[in-house]
C-alpha positions as a Markdown table, in Angstrom:
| # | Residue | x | y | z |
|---|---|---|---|---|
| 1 | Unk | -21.9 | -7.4 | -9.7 |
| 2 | Unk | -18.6 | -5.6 | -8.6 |
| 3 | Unk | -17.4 | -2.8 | -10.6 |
| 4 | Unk | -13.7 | -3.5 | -10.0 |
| 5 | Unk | -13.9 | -6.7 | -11.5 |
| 6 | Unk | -13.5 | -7.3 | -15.5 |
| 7 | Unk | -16.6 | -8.6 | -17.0 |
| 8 | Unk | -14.9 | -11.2 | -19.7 |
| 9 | Unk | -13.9 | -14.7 | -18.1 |
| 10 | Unk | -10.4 | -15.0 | -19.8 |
| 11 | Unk | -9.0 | -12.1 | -17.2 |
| 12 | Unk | -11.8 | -13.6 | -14.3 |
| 13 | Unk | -9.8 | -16.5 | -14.4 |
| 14 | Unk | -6.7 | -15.1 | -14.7 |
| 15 | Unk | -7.7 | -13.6 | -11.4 |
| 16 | Unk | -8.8 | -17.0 | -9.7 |
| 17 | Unk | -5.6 | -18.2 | -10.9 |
| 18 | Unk | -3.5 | -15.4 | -9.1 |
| 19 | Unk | -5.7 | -15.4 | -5.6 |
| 20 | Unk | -5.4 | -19.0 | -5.6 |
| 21 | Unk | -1.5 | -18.6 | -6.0 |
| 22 | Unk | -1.6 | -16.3 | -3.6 |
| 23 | Unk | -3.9 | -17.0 | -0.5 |
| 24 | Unk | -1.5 | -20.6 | -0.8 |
| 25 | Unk | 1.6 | -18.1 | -0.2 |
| 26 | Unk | 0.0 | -16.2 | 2.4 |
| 27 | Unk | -1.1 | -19.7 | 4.6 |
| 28 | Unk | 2.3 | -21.2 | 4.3 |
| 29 | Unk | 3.4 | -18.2 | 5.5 |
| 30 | Unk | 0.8 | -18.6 | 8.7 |
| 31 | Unk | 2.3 | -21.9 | 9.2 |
| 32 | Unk | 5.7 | -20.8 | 9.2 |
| 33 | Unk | 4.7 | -18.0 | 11.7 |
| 34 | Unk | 3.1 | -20.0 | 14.3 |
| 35 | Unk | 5.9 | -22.8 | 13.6 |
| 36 | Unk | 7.9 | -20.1 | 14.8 |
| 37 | Unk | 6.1 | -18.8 | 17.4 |
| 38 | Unk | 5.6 | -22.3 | 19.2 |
| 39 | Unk | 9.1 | -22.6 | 19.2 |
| 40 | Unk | 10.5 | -19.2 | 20.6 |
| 41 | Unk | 9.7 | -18.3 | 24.6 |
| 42 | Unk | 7.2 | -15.7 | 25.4 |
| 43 | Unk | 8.8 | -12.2 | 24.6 |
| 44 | Unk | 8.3 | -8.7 | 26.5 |
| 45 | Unk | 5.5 | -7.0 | 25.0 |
| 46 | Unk | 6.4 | -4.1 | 22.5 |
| 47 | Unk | 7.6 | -0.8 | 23.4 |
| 48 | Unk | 4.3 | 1.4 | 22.9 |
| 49 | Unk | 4.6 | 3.1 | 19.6 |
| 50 | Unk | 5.5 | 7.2 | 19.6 |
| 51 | Unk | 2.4 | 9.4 | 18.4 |
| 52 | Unk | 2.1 | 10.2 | 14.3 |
| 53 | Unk | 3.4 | 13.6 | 13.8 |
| 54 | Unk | 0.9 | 15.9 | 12.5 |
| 55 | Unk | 0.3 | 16.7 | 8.5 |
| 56 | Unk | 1.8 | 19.4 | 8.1 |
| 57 | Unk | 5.3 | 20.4 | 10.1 |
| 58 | Unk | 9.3 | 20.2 | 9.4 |
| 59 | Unk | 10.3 | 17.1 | 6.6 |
| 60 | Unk | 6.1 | 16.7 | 5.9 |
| 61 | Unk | 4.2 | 17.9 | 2.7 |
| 62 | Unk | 1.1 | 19.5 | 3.8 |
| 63 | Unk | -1.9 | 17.4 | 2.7 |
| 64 | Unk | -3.9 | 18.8 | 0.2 |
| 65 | Unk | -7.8 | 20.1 | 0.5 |
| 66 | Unk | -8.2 | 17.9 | -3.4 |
| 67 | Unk | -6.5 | 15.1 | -5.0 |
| 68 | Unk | -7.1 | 13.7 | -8.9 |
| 69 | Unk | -6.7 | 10.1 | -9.1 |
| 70 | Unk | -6.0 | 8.8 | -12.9 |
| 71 | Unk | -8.1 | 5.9 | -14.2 |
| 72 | Unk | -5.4 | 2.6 | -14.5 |
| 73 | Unk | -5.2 | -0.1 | -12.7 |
| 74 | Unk | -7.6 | -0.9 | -9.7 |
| 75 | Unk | -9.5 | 2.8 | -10.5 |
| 76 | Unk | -11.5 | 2.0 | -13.7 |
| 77 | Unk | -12.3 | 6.0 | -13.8 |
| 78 | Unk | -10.5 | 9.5 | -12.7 |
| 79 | Unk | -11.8 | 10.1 | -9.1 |
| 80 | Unk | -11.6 | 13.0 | -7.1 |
| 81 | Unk | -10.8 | 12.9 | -3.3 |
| 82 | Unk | -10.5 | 15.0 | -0.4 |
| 83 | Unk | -7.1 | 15.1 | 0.4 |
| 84 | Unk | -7.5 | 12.9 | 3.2 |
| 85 | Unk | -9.1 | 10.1 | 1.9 |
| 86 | Unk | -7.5 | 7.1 | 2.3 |
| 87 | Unk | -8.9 | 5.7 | -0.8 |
| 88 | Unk | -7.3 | 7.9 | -2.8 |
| 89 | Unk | -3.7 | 5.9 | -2.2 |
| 90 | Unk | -0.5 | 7.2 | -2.5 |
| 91 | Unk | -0.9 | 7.9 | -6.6 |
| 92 | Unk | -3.6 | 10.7 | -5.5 |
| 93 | Unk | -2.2 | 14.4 | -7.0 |
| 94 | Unk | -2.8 | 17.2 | -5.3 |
| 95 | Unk | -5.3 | 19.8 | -7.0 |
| 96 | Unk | -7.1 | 23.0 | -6.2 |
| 97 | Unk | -10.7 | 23.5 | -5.5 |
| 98 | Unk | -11.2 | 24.7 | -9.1 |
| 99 | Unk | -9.9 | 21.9 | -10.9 |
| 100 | Unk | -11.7 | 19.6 | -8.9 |
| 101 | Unk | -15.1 | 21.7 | -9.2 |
| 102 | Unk | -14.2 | 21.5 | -13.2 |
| 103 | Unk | -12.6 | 17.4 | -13.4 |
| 104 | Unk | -16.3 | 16.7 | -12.0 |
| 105 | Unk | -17.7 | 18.8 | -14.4 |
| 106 | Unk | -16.3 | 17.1 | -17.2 |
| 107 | Unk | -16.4 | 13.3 | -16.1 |
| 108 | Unk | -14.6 | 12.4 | -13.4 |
| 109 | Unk | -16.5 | 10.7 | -10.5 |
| 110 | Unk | -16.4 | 12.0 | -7.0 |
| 111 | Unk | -14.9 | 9.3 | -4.5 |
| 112 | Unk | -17.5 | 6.9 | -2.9 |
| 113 | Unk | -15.8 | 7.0 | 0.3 |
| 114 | Unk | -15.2 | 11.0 | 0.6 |
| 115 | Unk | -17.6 | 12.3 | -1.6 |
| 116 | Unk | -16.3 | 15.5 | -2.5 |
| 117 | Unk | -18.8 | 16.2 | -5.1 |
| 118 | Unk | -21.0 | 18.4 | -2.0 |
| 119 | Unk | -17.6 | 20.1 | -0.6 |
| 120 | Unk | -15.9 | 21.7 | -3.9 |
């Protein structure tokens, strides 16, 4: 079974109850979309987008070589991440090599998307 699930049925189907809630949101907002769409005249494609400025420059935090991120919701442990993994979301802290080399050490997982554990 999935790890990110809980494992007792009380918050399983507290769960169902919210997806189901949900995915009806999400279709009657598809309906209303394409409602929409049927009703408006072909538009002028969009302008081409402008390239991502790079990681590190003026107004832009450089991105860290480590992150730490805390057990809570949705990460049922600490995890540590490259700096650029994208799994590590926008809750991930920047830390050096040394505390990543020692949160492993005492617990923490390495990320299963990144994994780190080979690189600090």
């Amino acid at each position: 079974m999935d790890d990110d699930l809980p494992p007792d049925l009380p918050r399983l189907r507290t769960l169902e109850t919210w997806a189901a809630h949900y995915l009806t949101r999400i279709r009657a907002r598809i309906a209303a979309a394409e409602r929409q769409q049927q009703t408006q005249p072909p538009q002028a494609p969009a302008p081409k987008a402008k390239p991502a400025r790079p990681a590190a420059g003026p107004g832009r935090a450089r991105t860290p070589d480590w992150g730490l991120a805390q057990a809570g919701i949705g990460v049922p442990t600490t995890e540590i991440h490259r700096g650029d993994c994208w799994a590590g979301g926008r809750s991930l802290v920047p830390v050096s090599a040394e505390r990543a080399r020692a949160e492993l050490a005492g617990g923490a997982q390495p990320c299963a998307v990144c994994r780190p554990a080979g690189f600090c």
